[in-house]
Backbone as CSV, one residue per row, in Angstrom:
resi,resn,N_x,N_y,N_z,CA_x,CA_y,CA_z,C_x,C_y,C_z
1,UNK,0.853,-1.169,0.000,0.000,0.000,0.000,0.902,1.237,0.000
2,UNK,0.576,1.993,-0.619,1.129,3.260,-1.178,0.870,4.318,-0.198
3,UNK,1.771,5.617,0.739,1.627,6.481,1.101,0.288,7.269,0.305
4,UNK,-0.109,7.376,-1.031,-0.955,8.108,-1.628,-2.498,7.552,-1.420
5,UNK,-1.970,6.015,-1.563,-3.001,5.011,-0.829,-3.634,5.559,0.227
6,UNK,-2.539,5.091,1.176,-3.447,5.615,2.297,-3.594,6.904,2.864
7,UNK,-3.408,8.008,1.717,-3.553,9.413,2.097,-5.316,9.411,1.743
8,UNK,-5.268,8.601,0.517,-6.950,8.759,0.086,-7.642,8.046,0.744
9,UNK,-7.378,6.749,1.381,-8.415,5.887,2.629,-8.619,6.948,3.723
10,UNK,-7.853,7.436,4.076,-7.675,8.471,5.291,-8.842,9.511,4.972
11,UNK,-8.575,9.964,3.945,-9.526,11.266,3.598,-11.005,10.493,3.401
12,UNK,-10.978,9.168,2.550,-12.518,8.608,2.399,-13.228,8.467,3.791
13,UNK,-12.284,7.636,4.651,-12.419,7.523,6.207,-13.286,8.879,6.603
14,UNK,-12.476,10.067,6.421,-12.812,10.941,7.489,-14.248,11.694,6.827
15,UNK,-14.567,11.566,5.572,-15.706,12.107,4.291,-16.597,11.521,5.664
16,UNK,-16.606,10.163,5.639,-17.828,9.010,6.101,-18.288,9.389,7.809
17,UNK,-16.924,9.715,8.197,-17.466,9.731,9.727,-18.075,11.653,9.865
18,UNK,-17.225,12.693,9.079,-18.641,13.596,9.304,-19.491,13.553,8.518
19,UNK,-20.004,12.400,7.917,-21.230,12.151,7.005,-22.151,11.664,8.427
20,UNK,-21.535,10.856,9.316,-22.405,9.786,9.843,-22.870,10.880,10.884
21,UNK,-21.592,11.764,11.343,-22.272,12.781,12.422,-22.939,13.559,12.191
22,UNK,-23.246,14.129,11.034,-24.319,15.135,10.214,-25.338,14.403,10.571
23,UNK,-25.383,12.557,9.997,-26.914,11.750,10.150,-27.436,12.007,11.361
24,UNK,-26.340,11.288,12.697,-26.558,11.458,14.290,-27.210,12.747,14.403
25,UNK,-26.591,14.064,13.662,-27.267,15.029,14.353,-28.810,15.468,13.724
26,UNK,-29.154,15.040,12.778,-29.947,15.541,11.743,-31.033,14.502,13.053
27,UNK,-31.023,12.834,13.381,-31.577,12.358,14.120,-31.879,13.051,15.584
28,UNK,-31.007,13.897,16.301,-31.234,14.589,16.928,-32.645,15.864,16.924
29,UNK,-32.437,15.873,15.983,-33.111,17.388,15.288,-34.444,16.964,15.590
30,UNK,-34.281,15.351,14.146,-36.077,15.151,14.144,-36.452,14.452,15.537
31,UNK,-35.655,13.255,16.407,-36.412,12.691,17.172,-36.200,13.399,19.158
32,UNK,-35.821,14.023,19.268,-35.488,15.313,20.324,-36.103,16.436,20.132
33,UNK,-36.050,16.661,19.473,-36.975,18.365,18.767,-36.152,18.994,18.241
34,UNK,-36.377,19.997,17.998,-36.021,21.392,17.198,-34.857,21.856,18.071
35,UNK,-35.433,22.608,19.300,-34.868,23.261,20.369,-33.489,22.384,21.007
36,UNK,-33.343,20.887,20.867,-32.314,20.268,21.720,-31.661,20.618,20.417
37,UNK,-32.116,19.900,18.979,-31.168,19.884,17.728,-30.460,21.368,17.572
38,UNK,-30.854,22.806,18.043,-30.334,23.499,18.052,-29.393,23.740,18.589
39,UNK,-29.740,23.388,20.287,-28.579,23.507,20.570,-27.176,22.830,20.334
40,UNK,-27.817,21.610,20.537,-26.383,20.079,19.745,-25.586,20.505,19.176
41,UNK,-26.112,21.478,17.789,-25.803,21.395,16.299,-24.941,22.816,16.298
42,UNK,-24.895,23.513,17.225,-24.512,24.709,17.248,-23.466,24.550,18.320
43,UNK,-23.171,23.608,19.536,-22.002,23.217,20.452,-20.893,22.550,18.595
44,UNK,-21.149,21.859,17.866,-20.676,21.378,16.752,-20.129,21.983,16.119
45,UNK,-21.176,23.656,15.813,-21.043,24.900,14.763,-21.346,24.026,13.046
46,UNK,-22.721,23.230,13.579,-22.984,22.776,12.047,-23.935,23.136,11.863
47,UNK,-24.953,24.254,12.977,-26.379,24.463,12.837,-26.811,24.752,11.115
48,UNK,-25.779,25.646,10.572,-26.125,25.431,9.016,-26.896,24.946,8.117
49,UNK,-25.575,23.046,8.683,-25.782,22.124,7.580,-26.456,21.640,7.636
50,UNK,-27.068,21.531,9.252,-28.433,20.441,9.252,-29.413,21.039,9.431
51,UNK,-30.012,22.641,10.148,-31.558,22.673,9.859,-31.171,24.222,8.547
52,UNK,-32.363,24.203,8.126,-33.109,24.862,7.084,-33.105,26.357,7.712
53,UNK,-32.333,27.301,6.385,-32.487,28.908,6.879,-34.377,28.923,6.837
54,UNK,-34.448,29.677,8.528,-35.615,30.397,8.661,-35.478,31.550,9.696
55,UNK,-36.453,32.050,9.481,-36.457,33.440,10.380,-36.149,32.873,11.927
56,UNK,-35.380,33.346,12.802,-35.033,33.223,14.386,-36.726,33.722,14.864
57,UNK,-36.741,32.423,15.659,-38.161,32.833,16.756,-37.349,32.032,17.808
58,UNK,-36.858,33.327,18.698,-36.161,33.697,19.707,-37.381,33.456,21.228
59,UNK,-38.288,33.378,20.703,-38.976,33.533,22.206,-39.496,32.275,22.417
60,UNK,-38.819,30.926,22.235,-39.277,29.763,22.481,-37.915,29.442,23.586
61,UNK,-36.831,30.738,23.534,-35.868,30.046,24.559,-35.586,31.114,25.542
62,UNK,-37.109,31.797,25.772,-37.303,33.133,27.070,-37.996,32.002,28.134
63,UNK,-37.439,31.860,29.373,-37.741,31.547,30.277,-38.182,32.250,31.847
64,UNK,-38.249,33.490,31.620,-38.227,35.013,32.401,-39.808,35.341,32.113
65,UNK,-39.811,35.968,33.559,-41.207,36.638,33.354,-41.079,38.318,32.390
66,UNK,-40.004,38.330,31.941,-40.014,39.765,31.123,-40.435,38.987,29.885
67,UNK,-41.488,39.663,28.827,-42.323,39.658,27.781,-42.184,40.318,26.843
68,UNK,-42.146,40.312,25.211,-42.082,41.262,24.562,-43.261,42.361,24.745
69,UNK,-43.271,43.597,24.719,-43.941,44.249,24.890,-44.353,44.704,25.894
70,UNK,-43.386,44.242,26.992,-43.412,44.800,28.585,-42.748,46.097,28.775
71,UNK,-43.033,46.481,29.538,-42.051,48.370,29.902,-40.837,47.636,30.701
72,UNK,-39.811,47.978,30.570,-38.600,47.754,31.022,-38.890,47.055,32.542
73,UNK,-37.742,46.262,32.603,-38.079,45.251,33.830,-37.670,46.451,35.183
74,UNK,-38.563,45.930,36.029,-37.808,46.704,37.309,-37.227,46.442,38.485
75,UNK,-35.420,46.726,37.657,-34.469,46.180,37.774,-33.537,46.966,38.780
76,UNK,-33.068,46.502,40.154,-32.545,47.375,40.533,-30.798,47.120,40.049
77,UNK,-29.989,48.174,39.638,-28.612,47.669,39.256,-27.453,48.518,40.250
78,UNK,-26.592,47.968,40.115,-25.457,48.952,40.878,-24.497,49.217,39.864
79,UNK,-24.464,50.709,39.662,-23.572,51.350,38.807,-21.730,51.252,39.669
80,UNK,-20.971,51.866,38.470,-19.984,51.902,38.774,-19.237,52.289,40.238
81,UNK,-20.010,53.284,40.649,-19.630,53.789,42.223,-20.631,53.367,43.199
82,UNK,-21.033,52.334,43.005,-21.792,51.148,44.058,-22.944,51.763,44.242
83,UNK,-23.575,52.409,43.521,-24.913,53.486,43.758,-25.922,52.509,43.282
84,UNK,-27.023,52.162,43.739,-28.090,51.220,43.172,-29.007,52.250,42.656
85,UNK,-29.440,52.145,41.136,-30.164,52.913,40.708,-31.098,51.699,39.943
86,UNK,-32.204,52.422,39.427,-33.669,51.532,38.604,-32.582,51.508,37.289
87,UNK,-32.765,50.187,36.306,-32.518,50.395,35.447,-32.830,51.144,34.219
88,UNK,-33.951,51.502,34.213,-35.286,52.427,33.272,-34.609,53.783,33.234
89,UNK,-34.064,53.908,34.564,-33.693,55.469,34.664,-32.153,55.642,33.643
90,UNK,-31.700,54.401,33.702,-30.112,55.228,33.187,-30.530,54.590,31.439
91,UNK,-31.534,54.445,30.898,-31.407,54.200,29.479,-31.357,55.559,28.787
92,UNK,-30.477,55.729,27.883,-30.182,56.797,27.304,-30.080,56.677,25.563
93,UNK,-29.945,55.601,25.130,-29.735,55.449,23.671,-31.182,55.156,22.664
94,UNK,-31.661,55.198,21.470,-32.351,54.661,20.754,-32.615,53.262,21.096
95,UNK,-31.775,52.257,21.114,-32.035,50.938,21.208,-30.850,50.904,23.054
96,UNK,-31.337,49.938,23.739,-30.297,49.336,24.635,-30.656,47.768,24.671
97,UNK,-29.331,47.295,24.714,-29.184,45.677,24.689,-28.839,45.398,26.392
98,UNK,-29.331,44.787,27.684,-29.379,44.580,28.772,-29.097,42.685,28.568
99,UNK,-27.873,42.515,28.902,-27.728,41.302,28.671,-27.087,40.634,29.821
100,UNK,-27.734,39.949,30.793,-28.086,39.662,32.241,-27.373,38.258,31.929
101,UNK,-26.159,38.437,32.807,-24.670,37.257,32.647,-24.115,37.249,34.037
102,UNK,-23.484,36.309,34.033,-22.599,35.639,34.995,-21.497,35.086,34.898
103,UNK,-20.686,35.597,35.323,-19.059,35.113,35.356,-18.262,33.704,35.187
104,UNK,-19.195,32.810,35.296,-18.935,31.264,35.476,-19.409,30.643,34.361
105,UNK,-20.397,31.595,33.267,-21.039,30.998,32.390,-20.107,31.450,30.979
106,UNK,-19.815,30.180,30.614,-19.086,30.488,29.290,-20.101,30.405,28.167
107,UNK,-21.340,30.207,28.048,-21.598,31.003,26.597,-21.997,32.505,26.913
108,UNK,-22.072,33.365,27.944,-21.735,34.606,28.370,-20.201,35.437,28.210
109,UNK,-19.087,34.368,28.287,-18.352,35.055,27.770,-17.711,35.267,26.167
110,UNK,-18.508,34.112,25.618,-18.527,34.046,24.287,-19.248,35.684,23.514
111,UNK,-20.611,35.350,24.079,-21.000,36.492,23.779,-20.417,37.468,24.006
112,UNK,-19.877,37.823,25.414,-18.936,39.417,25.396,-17.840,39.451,24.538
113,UNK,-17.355,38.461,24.275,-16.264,38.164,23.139,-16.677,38.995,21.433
114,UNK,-17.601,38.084,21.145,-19.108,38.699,20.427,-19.100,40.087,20.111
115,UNK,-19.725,40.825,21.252,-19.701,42.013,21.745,-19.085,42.531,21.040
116,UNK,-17.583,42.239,21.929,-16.295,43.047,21.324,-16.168,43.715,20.448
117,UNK,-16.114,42.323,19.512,-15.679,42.581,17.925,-16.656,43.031,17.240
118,UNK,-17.661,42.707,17.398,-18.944,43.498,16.358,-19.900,44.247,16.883
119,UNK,-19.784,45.021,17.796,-20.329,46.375,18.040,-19.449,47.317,18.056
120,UNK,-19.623,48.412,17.280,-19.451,49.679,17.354,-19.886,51.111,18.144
121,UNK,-19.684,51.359,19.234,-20.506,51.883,19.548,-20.559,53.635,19.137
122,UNK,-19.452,53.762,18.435,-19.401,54.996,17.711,-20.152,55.088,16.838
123,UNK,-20.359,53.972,16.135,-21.723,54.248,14.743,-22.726,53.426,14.727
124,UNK,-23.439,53.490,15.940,-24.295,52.826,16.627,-25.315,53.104,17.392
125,UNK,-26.244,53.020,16.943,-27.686,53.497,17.720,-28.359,52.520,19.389
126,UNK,-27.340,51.750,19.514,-27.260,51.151,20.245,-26.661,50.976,21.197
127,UNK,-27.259,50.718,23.123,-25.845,50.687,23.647,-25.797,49.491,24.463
128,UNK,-24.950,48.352,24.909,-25.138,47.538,25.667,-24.706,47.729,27.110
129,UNK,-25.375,47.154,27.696,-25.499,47.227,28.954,-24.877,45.478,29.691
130,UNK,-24.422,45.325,30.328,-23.865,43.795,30.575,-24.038,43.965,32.406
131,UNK,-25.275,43.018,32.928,-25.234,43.190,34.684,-24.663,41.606,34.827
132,UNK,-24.831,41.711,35.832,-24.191,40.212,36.397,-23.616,40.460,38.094
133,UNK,-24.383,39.438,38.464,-23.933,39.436,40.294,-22.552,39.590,40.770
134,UNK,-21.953,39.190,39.674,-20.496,38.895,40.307,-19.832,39.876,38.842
135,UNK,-20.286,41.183,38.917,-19.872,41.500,37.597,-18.448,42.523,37.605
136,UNK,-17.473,42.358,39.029,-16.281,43.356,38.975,-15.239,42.191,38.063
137,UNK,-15.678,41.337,38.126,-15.001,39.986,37.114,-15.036,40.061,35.832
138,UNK,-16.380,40.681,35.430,-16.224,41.135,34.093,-15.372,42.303,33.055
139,UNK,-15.504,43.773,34.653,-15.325,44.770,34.212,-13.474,45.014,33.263
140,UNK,-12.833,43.732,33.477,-11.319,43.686,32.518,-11.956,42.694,31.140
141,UNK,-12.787,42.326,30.962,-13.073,41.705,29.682,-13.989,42.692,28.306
142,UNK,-13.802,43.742,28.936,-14.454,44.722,28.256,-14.780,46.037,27.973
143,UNK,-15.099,46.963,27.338,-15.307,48.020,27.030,-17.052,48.671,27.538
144,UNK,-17.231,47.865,27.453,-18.549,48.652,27.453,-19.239,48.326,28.902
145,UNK,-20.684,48.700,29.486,-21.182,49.244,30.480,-21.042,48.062,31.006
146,UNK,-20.627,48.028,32.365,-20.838,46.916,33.229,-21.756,46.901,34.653
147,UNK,-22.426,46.685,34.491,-23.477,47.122,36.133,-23.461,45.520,37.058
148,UNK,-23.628,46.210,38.348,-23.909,44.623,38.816,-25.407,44.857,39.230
149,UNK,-26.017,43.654,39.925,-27.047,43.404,40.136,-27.118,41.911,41.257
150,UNK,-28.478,42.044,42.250,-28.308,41.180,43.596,-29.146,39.821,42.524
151,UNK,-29.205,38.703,43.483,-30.041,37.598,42.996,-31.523,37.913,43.708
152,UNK,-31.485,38.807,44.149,-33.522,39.055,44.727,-34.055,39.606,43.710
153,UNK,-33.108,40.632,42.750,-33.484,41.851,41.717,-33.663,40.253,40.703
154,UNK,-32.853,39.467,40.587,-33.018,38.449,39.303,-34.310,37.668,39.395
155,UNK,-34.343,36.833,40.700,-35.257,36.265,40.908,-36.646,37.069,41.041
156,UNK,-36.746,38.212,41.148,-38.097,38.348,40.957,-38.617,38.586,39.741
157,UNK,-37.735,38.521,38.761,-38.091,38.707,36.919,-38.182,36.689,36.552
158,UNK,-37.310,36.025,37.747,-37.380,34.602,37.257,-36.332,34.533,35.748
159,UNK,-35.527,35.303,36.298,-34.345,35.187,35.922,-32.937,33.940,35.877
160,UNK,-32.916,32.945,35.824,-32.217,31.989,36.310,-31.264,31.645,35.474
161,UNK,-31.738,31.615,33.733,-31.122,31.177,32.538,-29.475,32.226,31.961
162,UNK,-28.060,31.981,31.737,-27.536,33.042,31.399,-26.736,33.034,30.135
163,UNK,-26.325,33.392,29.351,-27.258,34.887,29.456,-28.278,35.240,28.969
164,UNK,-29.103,36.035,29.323,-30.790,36.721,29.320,-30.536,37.944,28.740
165,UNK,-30.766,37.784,27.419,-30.908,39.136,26.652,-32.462,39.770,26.474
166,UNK,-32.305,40.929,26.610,-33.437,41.821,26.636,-33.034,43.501,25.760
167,UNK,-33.422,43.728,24.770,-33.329,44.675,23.647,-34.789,45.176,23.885
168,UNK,-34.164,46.770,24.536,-35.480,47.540,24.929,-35.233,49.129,24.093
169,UNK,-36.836,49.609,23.568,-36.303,50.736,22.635,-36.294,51.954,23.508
170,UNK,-36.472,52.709,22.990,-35.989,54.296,23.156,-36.969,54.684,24.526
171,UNK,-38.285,53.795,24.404,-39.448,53.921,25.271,-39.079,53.073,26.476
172,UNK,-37.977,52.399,26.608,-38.106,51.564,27.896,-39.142,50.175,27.157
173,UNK,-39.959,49.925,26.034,-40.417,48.892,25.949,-39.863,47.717,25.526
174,UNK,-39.935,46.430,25.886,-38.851,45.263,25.383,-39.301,44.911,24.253
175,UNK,-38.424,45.148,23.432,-39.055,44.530,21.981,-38.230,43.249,21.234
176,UNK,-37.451,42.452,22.833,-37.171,41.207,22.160,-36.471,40.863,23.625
177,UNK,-36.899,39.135,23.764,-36.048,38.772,24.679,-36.273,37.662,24.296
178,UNK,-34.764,36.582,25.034,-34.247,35.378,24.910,-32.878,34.870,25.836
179,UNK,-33.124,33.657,26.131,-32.522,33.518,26.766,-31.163,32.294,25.649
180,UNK,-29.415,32.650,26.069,-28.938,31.752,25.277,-28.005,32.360,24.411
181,UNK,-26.784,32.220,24.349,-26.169,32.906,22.930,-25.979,31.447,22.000
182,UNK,-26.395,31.513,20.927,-26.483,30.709,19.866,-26.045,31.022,18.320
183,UNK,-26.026,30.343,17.418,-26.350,31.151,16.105,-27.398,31.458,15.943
184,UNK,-28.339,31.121,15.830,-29.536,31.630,15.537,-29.464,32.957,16.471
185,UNK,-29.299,33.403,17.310,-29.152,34.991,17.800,-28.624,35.920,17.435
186,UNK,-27.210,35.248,17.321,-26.533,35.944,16.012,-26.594,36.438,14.831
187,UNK,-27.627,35.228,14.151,-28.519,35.602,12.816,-29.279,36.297,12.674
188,UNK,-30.481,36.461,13.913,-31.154,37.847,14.451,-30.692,38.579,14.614
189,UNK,-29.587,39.176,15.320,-28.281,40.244,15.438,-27.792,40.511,13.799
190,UNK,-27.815,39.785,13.203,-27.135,40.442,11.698,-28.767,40.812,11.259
191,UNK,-29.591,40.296,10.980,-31.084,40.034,9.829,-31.019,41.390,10.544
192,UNK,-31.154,41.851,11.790,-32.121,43.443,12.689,-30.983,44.351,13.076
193,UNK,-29.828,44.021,12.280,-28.937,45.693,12.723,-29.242,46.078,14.077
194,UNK,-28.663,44.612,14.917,-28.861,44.938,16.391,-27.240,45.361,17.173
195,UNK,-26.253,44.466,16.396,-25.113,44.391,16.486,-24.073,45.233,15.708
């Protein structure tokens, strides 16, 4: 057997086994549901290949008593100089992104990662906001607003899931929440010039 030989068994080999894991996951999809196959398929980064482009319906993974179309949650936060203020009061931009994280949770820091690189906030109608209980942990991973917040202020929204995004407009009204950084959020973030 020929080095070229087995350069091409090698490559047929490896065709077959992410053929078989595409099948495994595609089985995921149909006999688990939608919602597990999402997530599966997206720990993978194949959400792509196996479900079908459709519009993000984001509110099948809100687990919070905040609602689209609610007036801003009432949230108590602690700003930078330990001052607890309502959150309603310090919104100042056209759009604000309030994205309710925790230090221990790594698809939270994915997302601030996220963040980073694709918000602008110079040419941006938008501003994010990032709370989190334990959030002086955050304040070296980033640029932008960091507030903290107690677990009585979380739990009474039934807050538990992280991270909990909430995109509220100019009015204080929520005009999108979900819990989860995924692709499909991301895809909503590009489709709505949120990011």
């Amino acid at each position: 057997m020929t080095d070229l030989q087995t350069g091409t068994e090698k490559k047929s080999s490896s065709n077959t086994g992410s053929l078989l894991l595409k099948a495994a996951l595609f089985f995921v999809v149909v006999v688990a549901g939608t919602a597990t196959g999402v997530v599966v398929t997206d720990v993978f980064g194949l959400t792509n290949l196996i479900l079908p482009k459709q519009k993000a319906d984001l509110s099948t993974f809100n687990d919070s008593k905040v609602k689209v179309g609610d007036a801003c949650p009432d949230l108590d936060v602690i700003a930078g100089d330990e001052e607890t203020v309502k959150l309603k009061d310090i919104l100042q931009a056209e759009r604000t992104l309030v994205a309710v994280m925790a230090n221990g949770c790594e698809p939270c820091h994915r997302m601030l990662a996220y963040f980073n690189t694709e918000h602008d906030p110079e040419n941006s109608d938008l501003e994010i906001i990032c709370i989190a209980v334990d959030h002086e942990a955050l304040l070296n991973e980033t640029n932008l607003t960091v507030m903290g917040v107690d677990f009585k202020s979380l739990n009474t929204l039934d807050i538990y899931s992280f991270p909990t995004i909430i995109l509220l407009d100019r009015e204080g009204t929520v005009t999108m929440v979900t819990s989860g950084f995924s692709q499909q959020l991301r895809s909503y973030f590009a489709e709505n010039n949120i990011v």
